[in-house]
C-alpha positions in Angstrom: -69.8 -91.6 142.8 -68.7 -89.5 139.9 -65.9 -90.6 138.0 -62.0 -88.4 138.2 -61.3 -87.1 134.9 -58.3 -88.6 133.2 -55.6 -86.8 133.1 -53.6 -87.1 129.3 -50.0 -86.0 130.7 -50.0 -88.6 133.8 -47.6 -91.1 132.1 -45.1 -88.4 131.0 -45.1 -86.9 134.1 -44.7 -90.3 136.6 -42.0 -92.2 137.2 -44.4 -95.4 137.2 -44.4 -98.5 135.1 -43.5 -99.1 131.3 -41.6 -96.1 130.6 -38.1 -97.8 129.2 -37.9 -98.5 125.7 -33.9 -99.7 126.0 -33.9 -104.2 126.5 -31.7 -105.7 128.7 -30.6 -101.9 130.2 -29.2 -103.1 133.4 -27.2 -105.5 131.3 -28.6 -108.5 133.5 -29.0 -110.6 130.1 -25.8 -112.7 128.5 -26.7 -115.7 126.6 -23.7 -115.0 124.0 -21.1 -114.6 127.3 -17.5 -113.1 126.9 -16.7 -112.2 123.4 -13.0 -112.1 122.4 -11.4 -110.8 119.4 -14.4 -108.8 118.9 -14.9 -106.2 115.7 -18.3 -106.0 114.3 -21.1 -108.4 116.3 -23.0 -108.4 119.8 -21.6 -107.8 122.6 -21.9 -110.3 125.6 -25.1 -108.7 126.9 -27.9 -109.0 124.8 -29.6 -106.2 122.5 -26.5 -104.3 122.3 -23.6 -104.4 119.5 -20.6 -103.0 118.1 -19.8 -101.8 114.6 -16.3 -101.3 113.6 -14.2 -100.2 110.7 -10.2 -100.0 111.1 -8.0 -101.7 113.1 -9.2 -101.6 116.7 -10.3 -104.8 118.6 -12.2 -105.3 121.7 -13.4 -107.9 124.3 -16.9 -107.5 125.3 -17.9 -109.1 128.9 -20.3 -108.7 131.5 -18.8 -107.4 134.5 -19.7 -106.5 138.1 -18.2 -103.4 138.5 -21.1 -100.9 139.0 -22.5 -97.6 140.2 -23.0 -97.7 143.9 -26.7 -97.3 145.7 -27.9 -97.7 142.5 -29.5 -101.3 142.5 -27.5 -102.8 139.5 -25.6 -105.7 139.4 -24.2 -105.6 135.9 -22.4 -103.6 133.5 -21.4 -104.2 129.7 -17.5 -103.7 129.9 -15.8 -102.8 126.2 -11.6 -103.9 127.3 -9.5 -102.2 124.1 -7.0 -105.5 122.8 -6.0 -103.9 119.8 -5.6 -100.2 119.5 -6.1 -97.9 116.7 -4.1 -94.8 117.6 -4.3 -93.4 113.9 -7.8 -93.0 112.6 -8.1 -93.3 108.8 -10.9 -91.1 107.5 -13.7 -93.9 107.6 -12.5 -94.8 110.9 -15.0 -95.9 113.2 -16.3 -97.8 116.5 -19.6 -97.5 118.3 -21.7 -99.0 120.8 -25.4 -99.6 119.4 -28.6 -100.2 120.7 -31.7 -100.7 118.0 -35.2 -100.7 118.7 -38.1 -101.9 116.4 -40.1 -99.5 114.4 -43.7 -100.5 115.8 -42.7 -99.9 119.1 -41.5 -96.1 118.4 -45.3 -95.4 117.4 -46.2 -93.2 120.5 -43.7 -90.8 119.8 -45.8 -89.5 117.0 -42.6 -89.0 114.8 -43.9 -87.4 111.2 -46.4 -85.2 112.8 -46.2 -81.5 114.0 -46.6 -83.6 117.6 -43.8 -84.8 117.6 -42.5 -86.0 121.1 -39.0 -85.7 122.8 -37.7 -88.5 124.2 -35.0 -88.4 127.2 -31.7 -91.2 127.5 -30.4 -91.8 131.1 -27.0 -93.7 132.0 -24.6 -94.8 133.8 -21.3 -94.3 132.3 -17.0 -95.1 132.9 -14.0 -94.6 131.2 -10.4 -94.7 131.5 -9.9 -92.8 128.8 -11.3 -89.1 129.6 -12.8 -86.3 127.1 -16.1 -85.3 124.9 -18.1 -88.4 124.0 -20.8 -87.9 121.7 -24.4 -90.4 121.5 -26.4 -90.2 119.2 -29.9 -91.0 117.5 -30.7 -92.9 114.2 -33.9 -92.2 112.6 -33.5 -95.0 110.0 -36.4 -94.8 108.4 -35.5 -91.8 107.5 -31.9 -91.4 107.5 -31.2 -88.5 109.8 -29.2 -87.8 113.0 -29.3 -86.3 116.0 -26.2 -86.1 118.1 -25.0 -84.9 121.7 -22.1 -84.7 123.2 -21.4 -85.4 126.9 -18.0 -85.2 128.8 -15.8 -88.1 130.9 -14.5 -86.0 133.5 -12.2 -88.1 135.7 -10.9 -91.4 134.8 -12.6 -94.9 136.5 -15.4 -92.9 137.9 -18.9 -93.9 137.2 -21.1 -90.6 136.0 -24.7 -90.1 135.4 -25.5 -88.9 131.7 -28.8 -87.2 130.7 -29.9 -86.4 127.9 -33.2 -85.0 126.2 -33.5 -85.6 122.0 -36.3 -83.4 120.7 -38.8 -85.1 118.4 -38.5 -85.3 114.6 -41.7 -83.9 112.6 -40.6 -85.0 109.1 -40.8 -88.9 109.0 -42.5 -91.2 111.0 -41.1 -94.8 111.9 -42.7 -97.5 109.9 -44.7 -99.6 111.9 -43.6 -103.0 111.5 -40.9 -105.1 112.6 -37.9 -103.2 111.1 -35.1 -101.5 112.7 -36.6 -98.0 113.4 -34.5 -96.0 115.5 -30.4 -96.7 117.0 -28.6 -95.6 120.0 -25.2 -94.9 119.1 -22.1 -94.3 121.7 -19.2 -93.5 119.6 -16.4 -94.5 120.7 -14.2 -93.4 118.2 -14.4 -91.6 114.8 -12.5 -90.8 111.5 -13.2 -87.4 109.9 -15.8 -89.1 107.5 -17.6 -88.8 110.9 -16.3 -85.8 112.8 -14.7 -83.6 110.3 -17.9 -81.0 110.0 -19.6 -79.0 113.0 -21.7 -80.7 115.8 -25.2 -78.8 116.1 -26.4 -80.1 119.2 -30.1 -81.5 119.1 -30.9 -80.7 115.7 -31.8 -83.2 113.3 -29.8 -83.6 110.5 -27.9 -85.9 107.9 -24.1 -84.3 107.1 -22.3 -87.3 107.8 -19.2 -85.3 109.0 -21.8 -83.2 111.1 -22.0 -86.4 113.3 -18.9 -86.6 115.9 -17.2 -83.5 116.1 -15.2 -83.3 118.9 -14.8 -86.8 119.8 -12.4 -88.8 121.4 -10.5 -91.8 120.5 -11.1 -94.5 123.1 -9.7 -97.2 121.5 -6.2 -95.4 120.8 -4.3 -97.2 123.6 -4.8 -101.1 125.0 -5.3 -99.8 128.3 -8.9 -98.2 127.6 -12.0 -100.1 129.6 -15.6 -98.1 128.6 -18.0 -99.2 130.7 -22.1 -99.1 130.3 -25.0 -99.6 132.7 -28.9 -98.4 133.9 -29.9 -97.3 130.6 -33.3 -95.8 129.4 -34.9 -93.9 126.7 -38.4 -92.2 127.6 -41.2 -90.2 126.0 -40.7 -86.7 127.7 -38.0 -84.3 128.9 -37.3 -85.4 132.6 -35.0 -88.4 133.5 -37.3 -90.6 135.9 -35.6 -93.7 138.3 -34.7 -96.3 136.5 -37.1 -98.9 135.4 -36.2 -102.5 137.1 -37.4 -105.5 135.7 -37.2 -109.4 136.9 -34.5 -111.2 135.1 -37.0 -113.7 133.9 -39.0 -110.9 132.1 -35.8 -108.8 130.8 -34.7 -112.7 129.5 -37.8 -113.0 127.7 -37.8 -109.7 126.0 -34.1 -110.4 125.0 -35.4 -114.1 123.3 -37.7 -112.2 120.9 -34.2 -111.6 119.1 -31.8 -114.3 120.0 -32.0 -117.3 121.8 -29.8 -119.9 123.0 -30.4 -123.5 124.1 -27.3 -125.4 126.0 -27.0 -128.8 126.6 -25.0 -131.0 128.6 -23.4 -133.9 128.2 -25.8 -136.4 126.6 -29.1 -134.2 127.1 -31.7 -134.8 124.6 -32.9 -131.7 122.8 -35.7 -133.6 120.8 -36.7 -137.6 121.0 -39.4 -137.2 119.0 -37.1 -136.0 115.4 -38.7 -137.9 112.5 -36.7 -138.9 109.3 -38.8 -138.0 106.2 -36.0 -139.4 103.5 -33.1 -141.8 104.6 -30.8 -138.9 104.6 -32.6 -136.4 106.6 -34.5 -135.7 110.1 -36.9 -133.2 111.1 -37.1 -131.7 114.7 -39.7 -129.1 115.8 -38.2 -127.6 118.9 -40.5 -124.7 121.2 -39.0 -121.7 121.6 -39.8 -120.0 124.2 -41.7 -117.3 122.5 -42.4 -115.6 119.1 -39.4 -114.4 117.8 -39.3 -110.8 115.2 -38.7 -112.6 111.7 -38.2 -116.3 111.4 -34.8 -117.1 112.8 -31.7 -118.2 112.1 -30.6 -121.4 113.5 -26.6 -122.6 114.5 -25.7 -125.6 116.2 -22.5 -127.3 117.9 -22.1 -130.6 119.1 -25.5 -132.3 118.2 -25.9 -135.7 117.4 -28.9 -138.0 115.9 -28.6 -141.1 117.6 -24.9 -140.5 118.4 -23.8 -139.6 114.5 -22.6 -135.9 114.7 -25.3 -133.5 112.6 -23.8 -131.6 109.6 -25.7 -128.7 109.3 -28.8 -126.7 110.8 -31.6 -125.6 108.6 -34.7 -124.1 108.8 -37.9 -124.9 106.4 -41.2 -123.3 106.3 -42.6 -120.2 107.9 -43.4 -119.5 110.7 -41.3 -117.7 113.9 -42.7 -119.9 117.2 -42.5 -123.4 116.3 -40.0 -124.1 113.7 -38.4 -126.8 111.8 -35.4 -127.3 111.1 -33.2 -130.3 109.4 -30.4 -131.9 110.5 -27.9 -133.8 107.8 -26.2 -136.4 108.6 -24.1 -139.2 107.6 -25.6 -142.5 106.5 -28.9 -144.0 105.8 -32.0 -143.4 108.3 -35.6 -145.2 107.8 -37.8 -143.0 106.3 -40.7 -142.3 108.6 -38.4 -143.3 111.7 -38.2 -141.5 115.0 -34.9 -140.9 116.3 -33.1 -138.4 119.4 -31.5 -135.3 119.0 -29.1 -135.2 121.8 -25.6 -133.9 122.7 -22.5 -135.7 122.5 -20.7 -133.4 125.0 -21.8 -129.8 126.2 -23.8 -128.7 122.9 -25.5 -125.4 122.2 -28.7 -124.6 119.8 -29.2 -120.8 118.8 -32.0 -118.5 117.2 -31.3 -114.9 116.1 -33.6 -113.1 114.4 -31.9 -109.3 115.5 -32.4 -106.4 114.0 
């Protein structure tokens, strides 16, 4: 039986398997949960942030509203608290999304092969206009920004659009941040104050956001975000669904978070190596990007409430950490790391 010849454009040109390069799209992941008082951090659902310079403050949550006959469940909702109806010059809010170098390889930036890639989302407002998103070559610190239009308030709209490929710098291939997803939101003329060429590759600051709006100018502004994916080639294909349990574990390559109730033991096997100090080696559930770091609340060794967190050694999979406490311990002792009340143990290791 002879053998079909492979065909070298089958994966561009099928909507199968693999193609999304966005984490935690369908915003199904939230280990952080609602954040309030929110400037520059991560937003409730995982692998997505928010930078922001001036006054405006948000609360970040994972909602239910959602597109219908779509199969999501989830949305990331941005709620305005604290407006900024004035935008000083370097003014700015965005919605980010940031995706490691070595897995940008197949895209073949730095070569005359360059590929285009092609964003799909799901998108609402209250607060209508010209939106522009926008992608960060960091490694080589150029731009290339869209703009797309909210046409009617509190309805959800499908947003496409195709980026063509940079020739002139590749993405390193390591763990580093390599390329960012950025929904502006808002922008000072720093930002805005030049001429938007659409598509085109470029690194005028001012050249970025021309033309848009200011969502956060008023207290009644909602944005929200769903069903999003980045792909090599020009055509939008259906969006890529993936298990919870599988989107999870992508997700816990960059932050993690353990919680305990009441009394649950996180480790009964922490040994004390001075009579001030105990060593834990928790799993995590897998490798993490760089070795993490670790935060704690409402631990206790043996009912005395731990100090501080800190990590020792290399090493991103099985790490050790120390917990100070109090008074004396027996060298060489073992001892529990359990919670008092409802406690929480978190890795980050984002980009």
């Amino acid at each position: 039986m002879a053998l079909s010849k492979v065909n070298p454009n089958f994966v561009e040109q099928t909507p199968y398997g693999r193609r999304n390069l966005i984490i935690n799209g369908a915003m199904q992941v939230a280990q952080r949960g609602t954040q309030t008082n929110q400037t520059t951090a991560f937003t409730a659902c995982d692998r997505f942030d928010i930078a922001v310079n001036g006054a405006a403050i948000m609360t970040t949550s994972q909602d239910t509203t959602v597109p219908s006959g779509q199969g999501f469940s989830n949305s990331l909702k941005i709620d305005v608290t604290t407006a900024d109806s004035s935008l000083a010059a370097s003014d700015l809010v965005l919605l980010r999304h940031k995706i490691e170098a070595q897995n940008l390889q197949h895209l073949l930036y730095g070569t005359s092969d360059a590929k285009s890639i092609t964003l799909n989302f799901w998108v609402r407002s209250t607060k209508t206009g010209t939106y522009i998103i926008e992608l960060r070559h960091v490694n080589a610190t150029y731009y290339n920004s869209q703009a797309y239009t909210i046409n009617t308030a509190d309805t959800w709209q499908n947003v496409t659009v195709t980026f063509d490929g940079y020739t002139a710098t590749a993405f390193n291939n390591d763990n580093g941040l390599g390329l960012v997803i950025d929904w502006w939101l808002a922008a000072g003329s720093t930002f805005s104050g030049g001429t938007l060429s659409s598509n085109t590759w470029q690194n005028t600051e001012a050249n970025r956001t021309a033309g848009q709006v200011n969502f956060v100018d008023n207290v009644a502004n909602n944005f929200y975000l769903t069903g999003v994916q980045l792909e090599l080639g020009s055509t939008a294909t259906p969006f890529e669904h993936r298990s919870y349990g599988e989107e999870l574990s992508l997700c816990e390559r960059y932050y993690v978070k353990h919680s305990l109730d009441a009394y649950q033991r996180y480790d009964s096997a922490a040994h004390a190596d001075t009579t001030s100090r105990v060593w834990s080696t928790p799993s995590l559930p897998t490798t993490m990007r760089t070795t993490p770091t670790i935060s704690q609340t409402g631990l206790t060794v043996d009912g005395e409430a731990v100090v501080s967190i800190g990590s020792s050694g290399s090493g991103n999979q099985r790490l050790s950490f120390v917990l100070n406490h109090g008074s004396s311990r027996s060298a060489g002792a073992q001892y529990q790391v359990y919670s008092i009340g409802s406690g929480t143990v978190t890795y980050s290791s984002e980009l």
